[in-house]
N, C-alpha and C positions, 0 to 999 in steps of 0.2 A: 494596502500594498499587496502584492503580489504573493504568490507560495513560490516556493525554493522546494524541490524535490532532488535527492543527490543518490545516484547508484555508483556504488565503486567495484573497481578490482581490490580485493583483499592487497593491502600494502601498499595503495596508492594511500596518500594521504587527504583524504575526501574527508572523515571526520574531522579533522584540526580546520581544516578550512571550512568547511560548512557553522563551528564552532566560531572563529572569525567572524564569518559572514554575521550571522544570527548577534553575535554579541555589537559589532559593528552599526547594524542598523536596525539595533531594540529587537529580533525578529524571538521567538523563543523556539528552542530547538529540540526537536522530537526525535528520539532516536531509541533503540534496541529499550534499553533500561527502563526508559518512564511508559511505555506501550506495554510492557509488563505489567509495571506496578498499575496502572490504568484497568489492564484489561483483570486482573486479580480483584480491584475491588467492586466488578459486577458480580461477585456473589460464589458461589462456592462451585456450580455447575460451570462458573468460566474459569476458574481456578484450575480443574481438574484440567480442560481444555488446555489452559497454558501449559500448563507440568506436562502434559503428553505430546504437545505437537510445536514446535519452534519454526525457526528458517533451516530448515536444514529439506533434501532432496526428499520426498515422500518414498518409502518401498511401495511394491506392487498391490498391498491391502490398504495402506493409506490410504493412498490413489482413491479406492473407491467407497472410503470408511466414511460414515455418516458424521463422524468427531469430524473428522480435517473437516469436511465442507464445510458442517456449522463454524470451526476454528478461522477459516480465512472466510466465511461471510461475520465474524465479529469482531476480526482486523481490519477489513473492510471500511466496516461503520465507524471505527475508530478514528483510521485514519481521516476519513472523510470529514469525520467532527472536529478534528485540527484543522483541516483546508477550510472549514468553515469562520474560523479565525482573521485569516488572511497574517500578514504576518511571521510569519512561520516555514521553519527549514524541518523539513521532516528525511530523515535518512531508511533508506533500503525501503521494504517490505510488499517491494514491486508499485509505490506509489507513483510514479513514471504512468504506470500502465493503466492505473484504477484513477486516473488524473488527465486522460490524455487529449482530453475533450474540453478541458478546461482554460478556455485563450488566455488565463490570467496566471496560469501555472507554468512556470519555469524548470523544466527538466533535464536535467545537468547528470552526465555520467564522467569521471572520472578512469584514468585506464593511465599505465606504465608500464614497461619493459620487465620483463620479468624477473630480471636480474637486479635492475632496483628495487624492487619489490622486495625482493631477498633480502636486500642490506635493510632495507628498513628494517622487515619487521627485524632482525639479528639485531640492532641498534637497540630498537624499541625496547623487545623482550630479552636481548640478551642471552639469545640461543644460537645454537650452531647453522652451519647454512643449510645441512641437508633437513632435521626439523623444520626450519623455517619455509624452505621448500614444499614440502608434505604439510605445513599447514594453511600455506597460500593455495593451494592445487585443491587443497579438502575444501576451505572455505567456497572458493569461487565454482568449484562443484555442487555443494548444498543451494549455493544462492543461485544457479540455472537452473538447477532441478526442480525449485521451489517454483520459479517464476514461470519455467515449462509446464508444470504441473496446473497450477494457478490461474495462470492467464494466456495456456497456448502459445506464448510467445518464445522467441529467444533471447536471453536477459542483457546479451553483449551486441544486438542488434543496433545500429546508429542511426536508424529510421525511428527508433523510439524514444529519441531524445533532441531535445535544441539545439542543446549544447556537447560536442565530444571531445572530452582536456586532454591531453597527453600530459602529466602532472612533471614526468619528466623533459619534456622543452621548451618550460617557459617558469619563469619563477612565478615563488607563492602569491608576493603582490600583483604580478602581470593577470595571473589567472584571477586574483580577487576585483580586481579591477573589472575587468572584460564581466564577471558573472554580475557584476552591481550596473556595469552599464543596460546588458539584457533585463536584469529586473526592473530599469528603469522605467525600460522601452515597452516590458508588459502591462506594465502599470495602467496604460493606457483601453486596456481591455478588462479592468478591474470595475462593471458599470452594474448597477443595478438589477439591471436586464439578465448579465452572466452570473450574479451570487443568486437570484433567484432560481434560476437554473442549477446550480450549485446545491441550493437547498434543498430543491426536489430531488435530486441523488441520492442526498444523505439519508433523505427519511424514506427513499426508496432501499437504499441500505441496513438503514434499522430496520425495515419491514422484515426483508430475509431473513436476518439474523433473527430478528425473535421469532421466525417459525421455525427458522431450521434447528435452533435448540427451546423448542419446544418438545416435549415429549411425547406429548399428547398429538403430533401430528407428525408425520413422515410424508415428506416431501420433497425426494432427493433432486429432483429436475427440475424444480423452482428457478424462476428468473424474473427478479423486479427491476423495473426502469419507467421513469416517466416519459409521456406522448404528448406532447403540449404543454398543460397543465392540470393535466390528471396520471395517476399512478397504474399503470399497468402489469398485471400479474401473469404468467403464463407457467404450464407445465400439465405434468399429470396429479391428479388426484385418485383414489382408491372406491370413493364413495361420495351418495352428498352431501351424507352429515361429515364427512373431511373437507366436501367444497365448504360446506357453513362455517365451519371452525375457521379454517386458511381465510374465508375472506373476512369475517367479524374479526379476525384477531387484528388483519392488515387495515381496515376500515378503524381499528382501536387505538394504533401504532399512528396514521395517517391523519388523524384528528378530524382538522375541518378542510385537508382533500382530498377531493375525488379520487375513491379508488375502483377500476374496472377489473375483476376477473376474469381472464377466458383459458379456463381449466379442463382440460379433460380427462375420461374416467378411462381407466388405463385397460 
C-alpha cells in the first residue's frame, strides 16, 4: 500500500486524523515520539544529536554546524526506513519533501483559519487565547524554519503537496474519505520497479549519515543519490586517504552496490 505523509498548521487537527487514517486501514503511524525513541536507540553519539537539535527553526551557527547536518541526514535515513515499509502515516519532519519523487507516496498538508486554530488548541489544552495564539505562531514558525533550513523549500508551499485540506470546510469523515480514496489511486504506482528505486534512496541515505557522523571523516558538502543502479557520491574531500575512508566506508554501508565517487580535493 501506499505511504501517507501529513504536514500540518499547528492546530489543524492532522494528528487525530492521520491517527484515524493509520488505525482504519492497519497502516502504523510514525510521528514526533517514536522517531525519537528510534533515533536514541542508535547508540549514544545519536543520543547526543537528539538532545541538541529537534524541529524547531535552526539559529545562524546551526545553519552551518556539523551536528545539525549529520542530525537531519539521520532523520533522513530514518524516515526513509519507514517508507520502506509501505503501509505507513508518517507525520512532519519535512517527509513531503525528502518523499517527493516517490509516485506511490501520498502527500497531504492540512491548514485552518487561524482563529480556529486558536479554539482548538484552548479546547485541547485548556489555555487562554492569547497563549494559545503565541504557541500556534511559535510552532508554525520553528516547522518553516526547519524545512527552510533543511530542504530550501517553503514548508506552507502547495506545489509540495497532492493534497491541500482546509480542516475547517469540510468534516472529519469528508476529509477521511477523499485522503483514503487518493491512497487508493496511488496504490497503483506501488510496483516493484518504484520500491526498488525506493531502496536505493534509502541506502543512499544511510550512506550519508554514516559519514557524516563519522568522526573520523569531515565531509560537510557530501551529497549521495543513486544514477540508475549504482550509488553516487559527490562533494569535496581534504585528501586521498579522506577520498579512501569516504569511499571504503560507503562501498561498506552499500554492500553489494555499486558505489561511484567523484570527489574532489578542495
Amino acid at each position: 500500500m501506499p505511504i501517507l505523509t501529513i504536514s500540518r498548521q499547528h492546530g489543524s487537527p492532522g494528528k487525530e486524523i492521520g491517527l484515524e487514517i493509520a488505525k482504519d486501514m492497519g497502516y502504523e503511524y510514525i510521528a514526533h515520539k517514536r522517531m525519537v525513541q528510534d533515533l536514541k536507540e542508535g547508540g549514544n553519539d545519536w543520543q547526543k544529536l537528539v538532545m541538541e537539535f529537534g524541529e524547531h527553526d535552526p539559529n545562524m551557527w546551526e545553519r552551518y554546524d556539523w551536528g545539525f547536518e549529520a542530525f537531519t541526514a539521520i532523520v533522513h535515513s530514518l524516515i526513509l526506513k519507514y517508507a520502506l515499509k509501505d503501509n505507513v502515516v508518517i507525520m512532519g519532519r519535512g517527509a513531503n519533501f525528502l518523499l517527493e519523487n516517490v509516485p506511490y507516496a501520498l502527500r497531504v498538508r492540512f491548514e485552518a483559519p487561524l482563529e480556529r486554530r486558536i479554539k482548538y488548541i484552548m479546547d485541547r489544552e485548556d489555555i487562554d487565547e492569547q497563549t494559545a495564539k503565541w504557541f500556534i505562531q511559535k510552532m508554525d514558525k520553528e516547522s518553516g524554519g526547519y524545512v527552510k533550513t533543511v530542504f530550501k523549500k517553503s514548508w506552507d508551499d502547495p506545489r509540495s503537496y497532492d493534497l491541500v485540506i482546509n480542516t475547517a470546510a469540510q468534516s472529519k469523515d469528508l476529509i477521511i474519505k477523499v485522503i483514503k480514496d487518493a491512497i487508493a489511486e496511488k496504490d497503483r504506482y506501488n510496483t516493484e520497479e518504484n520500491r526498488k528505486i525506493m531502496k536505493l534512496w534509502s541506502v543512499a541515505a544511510d550512506i550519508r549519515a554514516g559519514i557524516l557522523t563519522n568522526a573520523k571523516i569531515h565531509s560537510p558538502t557530501l551529497q549521495v543519490e543513486p544514477v540508475g543502479e549504482t550509488i553516487v557520491l559527490r562533494g569535496l574531500t581534504h585528501s586521498p586517504k579522506e577520498h579512501n575512508a569516504i569511499e571504503a566506508e560507503a562501498k561498506r554501508l552499500a554492500g553489494d552496490i555499486p558505489v561511484k565517487c567523484l570527489l574532489f580535493y578542495r
